[in-house]
N, C-alpha and C positions, 0 to 999 in steps of 0.2 A: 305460364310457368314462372317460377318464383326465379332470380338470380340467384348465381352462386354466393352473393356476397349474403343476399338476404336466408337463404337455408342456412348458411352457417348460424347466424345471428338466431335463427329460431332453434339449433339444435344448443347455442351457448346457452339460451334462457329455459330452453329444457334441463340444463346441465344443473344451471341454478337454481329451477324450481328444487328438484330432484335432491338437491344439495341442502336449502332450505327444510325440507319438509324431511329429511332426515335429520338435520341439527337439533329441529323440533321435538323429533321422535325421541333422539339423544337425551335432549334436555330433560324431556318427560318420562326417562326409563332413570336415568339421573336422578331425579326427584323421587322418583318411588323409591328407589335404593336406597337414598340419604335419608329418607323417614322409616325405612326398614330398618337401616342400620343405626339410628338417633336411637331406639331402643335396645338394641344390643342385647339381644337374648343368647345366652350362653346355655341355658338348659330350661327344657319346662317337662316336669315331671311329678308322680306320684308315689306316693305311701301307705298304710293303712301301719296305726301303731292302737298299742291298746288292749285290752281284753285278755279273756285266756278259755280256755278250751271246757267243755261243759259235757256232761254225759247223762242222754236221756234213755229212760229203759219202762219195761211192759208197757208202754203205750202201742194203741192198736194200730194195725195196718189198712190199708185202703187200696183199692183198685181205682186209677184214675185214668180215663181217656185222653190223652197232652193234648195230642193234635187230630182233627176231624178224619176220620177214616182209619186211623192207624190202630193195633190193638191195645188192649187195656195195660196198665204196665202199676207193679205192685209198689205204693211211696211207704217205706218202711220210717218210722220218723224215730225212732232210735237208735243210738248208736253215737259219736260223739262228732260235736258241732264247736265251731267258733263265736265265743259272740261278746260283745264292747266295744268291739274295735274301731275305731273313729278311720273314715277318709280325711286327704291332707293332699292338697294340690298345690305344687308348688311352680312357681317363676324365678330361675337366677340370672340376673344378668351380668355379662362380661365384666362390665367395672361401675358398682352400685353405687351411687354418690353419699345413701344411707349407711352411718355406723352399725348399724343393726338389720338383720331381716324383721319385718314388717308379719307380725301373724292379725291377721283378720277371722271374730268369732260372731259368728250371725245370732237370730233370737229365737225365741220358741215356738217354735211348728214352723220354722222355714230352716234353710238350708244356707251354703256358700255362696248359691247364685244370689243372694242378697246383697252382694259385693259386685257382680258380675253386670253385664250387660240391664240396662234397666227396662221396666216393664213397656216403656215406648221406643223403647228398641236402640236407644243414644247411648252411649260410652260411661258406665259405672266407676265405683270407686277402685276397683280391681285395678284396671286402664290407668284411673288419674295419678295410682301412689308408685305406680311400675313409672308410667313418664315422668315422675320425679326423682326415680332413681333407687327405689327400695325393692329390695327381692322382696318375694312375697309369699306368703301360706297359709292359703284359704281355705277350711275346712268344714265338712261337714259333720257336723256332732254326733257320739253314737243313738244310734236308732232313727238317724233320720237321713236322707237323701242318700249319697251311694255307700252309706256305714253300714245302709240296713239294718234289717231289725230281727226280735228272735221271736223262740213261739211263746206266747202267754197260756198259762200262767204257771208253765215249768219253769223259763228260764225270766221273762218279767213278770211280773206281780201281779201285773192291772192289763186290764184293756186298756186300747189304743184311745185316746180323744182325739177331735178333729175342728178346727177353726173353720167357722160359717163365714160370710163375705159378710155379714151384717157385724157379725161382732167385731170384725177385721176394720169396716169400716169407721167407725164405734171408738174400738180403742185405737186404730192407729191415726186417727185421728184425721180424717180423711175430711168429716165432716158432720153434722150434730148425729145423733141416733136416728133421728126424726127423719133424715133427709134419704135416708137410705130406700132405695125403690129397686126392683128387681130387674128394670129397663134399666138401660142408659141414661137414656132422653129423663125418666124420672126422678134421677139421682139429685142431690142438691147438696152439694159440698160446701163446705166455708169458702165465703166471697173472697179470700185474699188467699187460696189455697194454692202450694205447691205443686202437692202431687199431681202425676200426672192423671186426669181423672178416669181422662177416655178409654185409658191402659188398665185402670182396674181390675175388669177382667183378667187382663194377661196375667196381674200379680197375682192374685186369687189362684192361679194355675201353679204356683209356688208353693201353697199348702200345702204342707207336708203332716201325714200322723204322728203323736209323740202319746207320750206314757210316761205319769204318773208315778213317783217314786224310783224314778232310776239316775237321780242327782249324781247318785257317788260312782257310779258307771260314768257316766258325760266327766264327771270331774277328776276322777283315775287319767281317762284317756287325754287330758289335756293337761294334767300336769307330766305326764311321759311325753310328750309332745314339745313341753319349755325344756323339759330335762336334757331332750334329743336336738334342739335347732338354738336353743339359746344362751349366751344373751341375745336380748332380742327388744324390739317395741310391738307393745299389742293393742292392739284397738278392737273391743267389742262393743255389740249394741246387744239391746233390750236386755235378756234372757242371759244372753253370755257373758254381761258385764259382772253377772254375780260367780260366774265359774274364773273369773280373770281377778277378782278378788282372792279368790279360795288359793287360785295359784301364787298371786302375789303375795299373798299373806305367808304364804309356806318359802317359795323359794325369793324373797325381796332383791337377791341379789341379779338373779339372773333377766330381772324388769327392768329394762332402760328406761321406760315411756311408758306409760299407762294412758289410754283413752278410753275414755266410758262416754257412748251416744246413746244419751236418753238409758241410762240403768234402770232395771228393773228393779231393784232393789239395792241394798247394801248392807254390809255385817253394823250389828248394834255395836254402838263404840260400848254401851254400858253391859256385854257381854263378851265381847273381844277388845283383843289388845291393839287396836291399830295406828298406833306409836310405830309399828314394824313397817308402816310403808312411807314413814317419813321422808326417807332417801328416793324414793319413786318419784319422779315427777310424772302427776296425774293432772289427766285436762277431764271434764267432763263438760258436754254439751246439749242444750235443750233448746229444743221446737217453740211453736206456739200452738197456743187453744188447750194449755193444761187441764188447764182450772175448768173446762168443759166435760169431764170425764172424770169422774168419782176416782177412779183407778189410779189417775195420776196424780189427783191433786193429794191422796195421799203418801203417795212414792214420792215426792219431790222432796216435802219434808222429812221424811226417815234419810232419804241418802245424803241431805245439807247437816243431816246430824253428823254423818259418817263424813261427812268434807270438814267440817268444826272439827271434829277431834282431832283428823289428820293433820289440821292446821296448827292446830293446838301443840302440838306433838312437833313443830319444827317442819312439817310438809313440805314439798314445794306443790301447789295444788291450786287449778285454775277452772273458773267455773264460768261456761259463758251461756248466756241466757241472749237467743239471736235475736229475738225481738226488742231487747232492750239496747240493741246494736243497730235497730232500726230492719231487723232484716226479720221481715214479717211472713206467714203461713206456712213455716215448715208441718208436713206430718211429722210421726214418729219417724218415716219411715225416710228419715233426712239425705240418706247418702242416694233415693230412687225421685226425690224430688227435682223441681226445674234448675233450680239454683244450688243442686248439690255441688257440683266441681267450685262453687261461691263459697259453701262451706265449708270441703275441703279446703281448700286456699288457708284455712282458717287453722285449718291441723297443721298441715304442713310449715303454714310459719310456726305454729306452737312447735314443732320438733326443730325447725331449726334454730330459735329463741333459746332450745334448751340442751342445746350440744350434741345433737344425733345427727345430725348431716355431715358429712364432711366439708 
């Protein structure tokens, strides 16, 4: 039998482990909290703006079976429907360190999750510009991802097109055309490559259908969208850097910040006036492996015409080329790359360099 001196002594060190392995627990519920609360979300919510109301008629009807076993039920497809209207998800936090909310415009045949969580599953640019301190409104363009779409070719014009993993590969520059294999194991990407490759698939799983001639649709719903949340700073890629021209060029006042990653194009200075976005401070940024891909190596020079004029014109306008930074094998597809939060880092000082941070 133990003394009484020595059971006290075991129920003291009980008292303490006990004590211990709760401070622990403390500390570590602590720390959850304090990275909870380091973000400071005050609201996260949706909109849908845009569009207007459509009215379809003598189109036939159909008997269709929904769900197996159940009976037939009659889909009348006229009568009047919605359609333009672009999705708009937003993040505000409590006390934003950005002067501006933060709008993010994805490119063509993908959606907002191009902002979002990346294809190998690590913390996007969505994440990076929130823990910086910018609210933010990430949207999906009409007709594609939760905007949806309408019927052709009452309410759009064209059928749908659809991006193949070859051409994805191809133009976003993943790696030469050649290297493109339908395995994994057979893929052959540029040796100093970014992306991530092994995730390819996953990104592929992103393609979304789009349609041919409904520009002034996508471009409606996004300038009711600056009209509705801004002033503001807007960062698009590919596809969307030409719809954040069209708004910038309309509304100049309401652009704080203009970012274009890897634009797909730009308006002709020698048929627009783009003297109008002088007062904009635009960043624009580019990958590597241009010059491998016909497509770019054309684009590069049309939108350095459109950076000249703007320059010309008194701009403030910065043009960074990462490889000439030493920061070598971005894809197109820069913010889903290894080293995108590298290139963030990159935006972020550009906004606060330029008076957008508090």
């Amino acid at each position: 039998m133990k003394a009484a001196g020595d059971r006290q002594s075991t129920r003291d060190g009980a008292r303490r482990h006990v004590m211990r392995v709760g401070t622990a627990l403390a500390a570590l519920a602590l720390l959850w909290t304090t990275n909870a609360v380091a973000l400071d979300v005050a609201e996260v919510g949706s909109f849908y703006i845009g569009g207007k109301t459509v009215e379809l008629k003598d189109l036939p009807k159909r008997e269709l079976v929904l769900v197996p076993g159940s009976p037939p039920v009659t889909v009348d497809p006229n009568g009047e429907f919605y359609a333009g209207q672009m999705y708009v998800q937003y993040v505000r936090l409590a006390t934003p360190k950005a002067r501006y909310p933060l709008l993010m415009w994805h490119g063509g045949g993908l959606t907002g999750v191009t902002f979002e969580t990346k294809p190998d599953g690590k913390p996007g640019w969505h994440s990076y510009f929130l823990k910086q301190g910018h609210d933010t409104y990430v949207s999906d363009a009409v007709e594609r991802g939760r905007s949806g779409w309408s019927r052709f070719p009452e309410i759009y014009k064209s059928e749908p097109f659809f991006r193949t993993k070859r051409e994805a590969w191809d133009l976003f520059r993943i790696g030469p055309a050649d290297g493109y294999a339908s395995t994994v194991e057979g893929r052959k990407p540029f040796a100093d490559q970014k992306f991530p490759v092994a995730a390819f698939d996953a990104f592929a799983m992103q393609f979304v259908p789009r349609w041919a001639g409904n520009e002034p649709l996508i471009q409606a719903a996004y300038d009711a969208l600056v009209k509705r949340i801004c002033p503001c700073a807007l960062l698009a890629h590919s596809q969307g850097a030409g719809f954040a021209f069209g708004v910038a060029l309309k509304y100049p006042e309401l652009i704080k910040g203009l970012v274009l990653i890897e634009p797909g194009g730009a308006p002709d200075p020698d048929k627009v006036d783009l003297s109008k976005l002088k007062d904009v401070p635009t960043l624009m940024v580019w990958g590597d492996h241009l010059d491998a891909v016909p497509f770019w190596a054309k684009v590069v020079p049309a939108v350095d015409k459109a950076r000249a004029a703007i320059a010309a014109a008194g701009g403030n306008i910065e043009w960074i080329d990462l490889p000439k930074r030493h920061i070598v094998g971005n894809s197109h597809m820069i913010m889903m790359d290894a080293n995108s939060d590298e290139v963030a880092g990159l935006v972020q000082d550009w906004f606060q360099r330029n008076g957008l941070m508090r």
